[in-house]
C-alpha positions, 0 to 999 in steps of 0.5 A: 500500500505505500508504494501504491501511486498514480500509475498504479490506480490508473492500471488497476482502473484500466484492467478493471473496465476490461474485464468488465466489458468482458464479462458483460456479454457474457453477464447478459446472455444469462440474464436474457436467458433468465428473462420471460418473454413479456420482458424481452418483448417490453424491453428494458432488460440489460442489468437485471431480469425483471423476473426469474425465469427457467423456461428456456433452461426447461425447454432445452433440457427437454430436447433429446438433441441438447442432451445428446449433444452435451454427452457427445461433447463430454465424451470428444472433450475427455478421450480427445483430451487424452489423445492429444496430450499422450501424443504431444508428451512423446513427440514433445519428449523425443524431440527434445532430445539432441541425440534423436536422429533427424530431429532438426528436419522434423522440428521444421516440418512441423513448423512447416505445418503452422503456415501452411495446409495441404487445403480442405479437398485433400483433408477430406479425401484423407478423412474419406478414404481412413473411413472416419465420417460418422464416426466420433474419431474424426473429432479427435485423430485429425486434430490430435497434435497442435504444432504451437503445443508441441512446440511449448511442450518441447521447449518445457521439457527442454527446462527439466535438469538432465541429471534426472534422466542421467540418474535414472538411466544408471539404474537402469531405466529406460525412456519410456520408463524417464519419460512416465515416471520422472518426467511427466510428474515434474512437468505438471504446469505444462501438462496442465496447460496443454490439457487446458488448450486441447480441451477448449478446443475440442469442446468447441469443435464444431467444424469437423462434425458438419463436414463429416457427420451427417447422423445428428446423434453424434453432432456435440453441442457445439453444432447443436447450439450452431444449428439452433442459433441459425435456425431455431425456428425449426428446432421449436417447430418439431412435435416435442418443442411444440408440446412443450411450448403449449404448456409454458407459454413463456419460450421465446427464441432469443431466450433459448439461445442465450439458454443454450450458449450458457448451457455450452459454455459453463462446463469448459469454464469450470474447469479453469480455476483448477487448472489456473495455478499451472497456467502461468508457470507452464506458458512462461517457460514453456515459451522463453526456452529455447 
């Protein structure tokens, strides 16, 4: 507090009115999705709801194709999640290594991979011909590496002092063996950060199941809300939404949007504040060390 000044009132003032326009929207998706339809149609709710409302949390939870969604989503977020962060820690971990043959070519063609693509005609000819449509997979194995989380991986791993490894190769371990028991429990901060990465994005994954599912029920929540924002009035026009809207009245398609993008959103933010100590740790020296 004595060294409190000027600048610092100014910076706190500063990254106060940030995180307030960024929480905002957010702020008032809920409150629209709280809302009755009389109060969205008189207006005037921005703040606070004039009343409580769960309505369109009711109508969405009685939506065969949300909670299906919501499943699929949990299924793709947890074993793609796995996937990905089993697949980054042994290519991370080997090319870390200075005596791993070639690994300077291969460190480049990865590189090569963040600026360029072989472009979508030909990824879809690769998913086609592997046999993944309609299949959960196509969520996971095409995007199961991430050059960047490669990249911050290797630089970690780069960090752990060698005389681990030296110690346990004298008694007689070898690398697989270094890299589950010695490694791996020393680089949590990475490990956290890069489960964190791949589980935002396969929670958000949404373009892979429209160009390869066609059976809506494997479409993960994302694609389901994606469909329901464009077009809700045919979700609200199938034999359930209309049963269901006979009975309450109070279902209005601006409040089930913001109900679902809530409903899609609150699950990946729960997981923040377990990861969050991690975070920074893992990110800085994954990204200074070189």
């Amino acid at each position: 507090m004595k060294r409190f000044s000027v600048s610092n009132a100014l910076i706190t003032l500063i990254l106060g009115l940030g995180a307030i326009a960024t929480a905002f929207p957010f702020y008032q998706t809920l409150v629209q999705s709280l809302s009755t339809i009389s109060d969205m149609r008189a207006g005037g709710v921005m703040i606070w709801p004039r009343s409580i409302d769960f309505s369109s949390y009711q109508y969405i939870f009685h939506q065969g194709k949300v909670v299906n969604g919501l499943l699929i989503s949990v299924i793709v977020t947890v074993s793609g999640t796995l996937v990905s962060l089993a697949v980054t820690t042994a290519g991370a971990y080997a090319l870390s290594k200075s005596s791993m043959p070639g690994r300077n070519i291969i460190f480049l063609g990865i590189i090569f991979t963040m600026f360029f693509s072989g472009g979508l005609i030909p990824f879809y000819l690769t998913v086609q011909g592997l046999h993944l449509q309609n299949n959960l997979l196509v969520m996971i194995l095409p995007v199961a590496v991430n050059a960047f989380n490669l990249i911050l991986m290797r630089n970690f791993f780069g960090s752990v002092n060698p005389s681990l490894e030296e110690s346990a190769k004298i008694d007689g371990a070898n690398d697989l063996t270094i890299l589950i028991r010695i490694i791996v429990p020393v680089s949590l901060p990475i490990m956290a950060t890069m489960a964190l990465f791949y589980a935002v994005d396969r929670w958000n994954e949404w373009w892979l199941p429209m160009l390869f599912i066609n059976d809506i029920n494997l479409h993960p929540m994302q694609l389901v809300l994606r469909d329901a924002i464009t077009n809700l009035s045919q979700v609200m026009n199938n034999s359930m939404g209309a049963q269901l809207a006979a009975k309450t009245q109070n279902v209005y398609s601006e409040s089930v949007k913001s109900a679902m993008i809530i409903v899609s959103a609150v699950p990946i933010l729960m997981i923040y504040p377990f990861l969050q100590k991690y975070f920074n740790a893992g990110i800085m020296i994954g990204s200074v060390k070189e």
